[in-house]
C-alpha positions in Angstrom: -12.1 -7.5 -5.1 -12.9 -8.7 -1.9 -13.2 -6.3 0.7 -14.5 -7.9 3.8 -11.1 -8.3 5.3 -10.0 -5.4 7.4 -11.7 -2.2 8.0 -13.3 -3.1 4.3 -9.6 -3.8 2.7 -8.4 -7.1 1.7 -6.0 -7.0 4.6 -4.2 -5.2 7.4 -1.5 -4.4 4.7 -3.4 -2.9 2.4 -5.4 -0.8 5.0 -2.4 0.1 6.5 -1.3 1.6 3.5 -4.2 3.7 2.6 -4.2 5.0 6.0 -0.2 6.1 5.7 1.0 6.0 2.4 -1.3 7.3 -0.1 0.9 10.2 -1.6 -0.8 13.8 -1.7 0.4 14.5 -4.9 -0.7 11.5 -6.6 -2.3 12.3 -10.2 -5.4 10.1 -9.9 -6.6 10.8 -13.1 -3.7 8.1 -14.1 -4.6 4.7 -15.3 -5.1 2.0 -12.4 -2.3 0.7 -13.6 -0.2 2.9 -13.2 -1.7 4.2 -10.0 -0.5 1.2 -9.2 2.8 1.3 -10.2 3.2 4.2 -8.0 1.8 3.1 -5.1 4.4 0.1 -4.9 7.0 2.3 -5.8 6.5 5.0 -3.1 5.5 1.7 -0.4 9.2 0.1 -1.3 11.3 3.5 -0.7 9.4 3.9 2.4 10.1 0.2 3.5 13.3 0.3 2.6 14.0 3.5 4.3 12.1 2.8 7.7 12.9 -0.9 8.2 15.4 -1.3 11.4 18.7 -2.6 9.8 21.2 -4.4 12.2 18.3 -5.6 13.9 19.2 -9.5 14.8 17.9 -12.1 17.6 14.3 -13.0 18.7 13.0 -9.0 17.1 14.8 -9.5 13.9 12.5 -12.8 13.7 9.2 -11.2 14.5 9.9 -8.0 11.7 8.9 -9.5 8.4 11.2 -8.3 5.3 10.2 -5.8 2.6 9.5 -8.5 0.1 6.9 -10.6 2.8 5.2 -7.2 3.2 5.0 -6.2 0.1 3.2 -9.6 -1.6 0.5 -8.9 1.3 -0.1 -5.7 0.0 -3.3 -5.2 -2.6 -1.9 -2.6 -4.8 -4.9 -3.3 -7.5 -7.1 -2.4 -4.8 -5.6 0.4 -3.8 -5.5 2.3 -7.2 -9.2 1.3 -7.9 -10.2 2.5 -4.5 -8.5 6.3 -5.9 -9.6 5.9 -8.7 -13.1 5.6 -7.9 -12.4 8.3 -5.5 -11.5 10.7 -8.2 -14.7 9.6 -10.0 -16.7 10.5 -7.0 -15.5 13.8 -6.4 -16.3 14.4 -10.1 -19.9 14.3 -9.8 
């Protein structure tokens, strides 16, 4: 996992995510998988719900689609990251 990429995440993305999008309720005593699996889950609705639709022209052009933002998005990273978090808290 390379982390040297933005504020220690792989990417913008990913950070950005963290930041917003972690859910509160999130059981991290889950697998990483399915961490996440969540994660990607809970990231799509949001997308799907916050994206402008009927946007068109030149801003249309400049706001990627859920699927471009999504494939930037570390979600392996992510659930380790809470995961480890978990494990910290633990000790």
């Amino acid at each position: 996992m390379n982390k040297d990429g933005y504020n220690g995440w792989t990417n913008r993305e990913t950070w950005l995510v963290n930041v917003w999008e972690i859910p509160e309720g999130i059981d991290r005593n889950q697998s990483a998988n399915d961490i996440e699996a969540e994660l990607e889950t809970v990231v799509r609705d949001t997308l799907e719900s916050e994206l402008p639709e009927g946007v068109s022209g030149l801003v249309a052009d400049f706001l990627p689609g859920v699927e471009d933002i999504m494939l930037k998005i570390n979600f392996r990273e992510l659930a380790e990251a809470h995961c480890e978090l978990e494990d910290d808290n633990d000790e």
